[in-house]
C-alpha positions in Angstrom: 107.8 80.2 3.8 106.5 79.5 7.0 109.9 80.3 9.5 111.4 83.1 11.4 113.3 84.7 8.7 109.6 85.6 7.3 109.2 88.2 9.7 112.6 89.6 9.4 112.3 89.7 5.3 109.1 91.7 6.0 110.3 94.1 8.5 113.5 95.3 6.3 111.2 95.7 3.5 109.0 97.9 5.6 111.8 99.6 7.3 112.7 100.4 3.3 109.2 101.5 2.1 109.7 104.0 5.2 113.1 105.1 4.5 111.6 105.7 0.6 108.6 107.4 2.0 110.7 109.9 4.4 113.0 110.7 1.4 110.3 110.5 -1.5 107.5 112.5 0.1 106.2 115.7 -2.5 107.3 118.6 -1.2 105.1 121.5 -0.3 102.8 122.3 3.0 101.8 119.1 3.7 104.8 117.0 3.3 104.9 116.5 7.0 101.0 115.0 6.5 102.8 112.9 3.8 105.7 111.5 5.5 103.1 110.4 9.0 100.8 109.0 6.5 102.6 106.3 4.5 105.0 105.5 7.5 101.8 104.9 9.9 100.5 103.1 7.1 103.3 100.4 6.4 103.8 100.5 9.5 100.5 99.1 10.7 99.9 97.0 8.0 103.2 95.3 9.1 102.1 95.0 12.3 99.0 93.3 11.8 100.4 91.1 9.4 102.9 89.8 12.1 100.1 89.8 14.6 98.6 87.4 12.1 101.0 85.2 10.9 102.5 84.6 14.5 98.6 84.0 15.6 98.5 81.4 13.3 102.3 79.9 13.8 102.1 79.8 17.4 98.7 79.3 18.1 97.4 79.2 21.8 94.5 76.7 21.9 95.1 73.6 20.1 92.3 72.5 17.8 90.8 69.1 19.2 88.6 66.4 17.3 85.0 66.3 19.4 83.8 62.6 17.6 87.0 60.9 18.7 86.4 57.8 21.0 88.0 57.0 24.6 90.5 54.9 24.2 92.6 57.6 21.7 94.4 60.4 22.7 92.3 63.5 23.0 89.0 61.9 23.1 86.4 63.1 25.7 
């Protein structure tokens, strides 16, 4: 599933697992430590994902062939 809607599919899960994490935290003293923690969590391992996948759907520097002769396209 290499297309657009893959980073939209990922970002309302994400923006679910937070919801759930806000709402689902344990109680107590340190539910505020809680709540930070999983949100900063998803939400930089979503980020990095994206980082990632868009790297490699996008990429900046095409990859050339170095042994190619001169009469073909791309050849040195």
């Amino acid at each position: 599933m290499a297309n657009g809607w893959s980073l939209l599919i990922g970002l309302v899960v994400i923006v679910a697992l937070c919801v759930g994490a806000y709402f689902l935290s344990p109680k107590g003293e340190n539910q505020t430590i809680w709540r930070s923690t999983l949100i900063l969590s998803f939400a930089s391992c979503y980020i990095m994902w994206a980082i990632t996948f868009l790297a490699q759907w996008h990429p900046l520097i095409e990859p050339r062939m170095a042994k190619l002769r001169h009469g073909y396209p791309g050849g040195s």
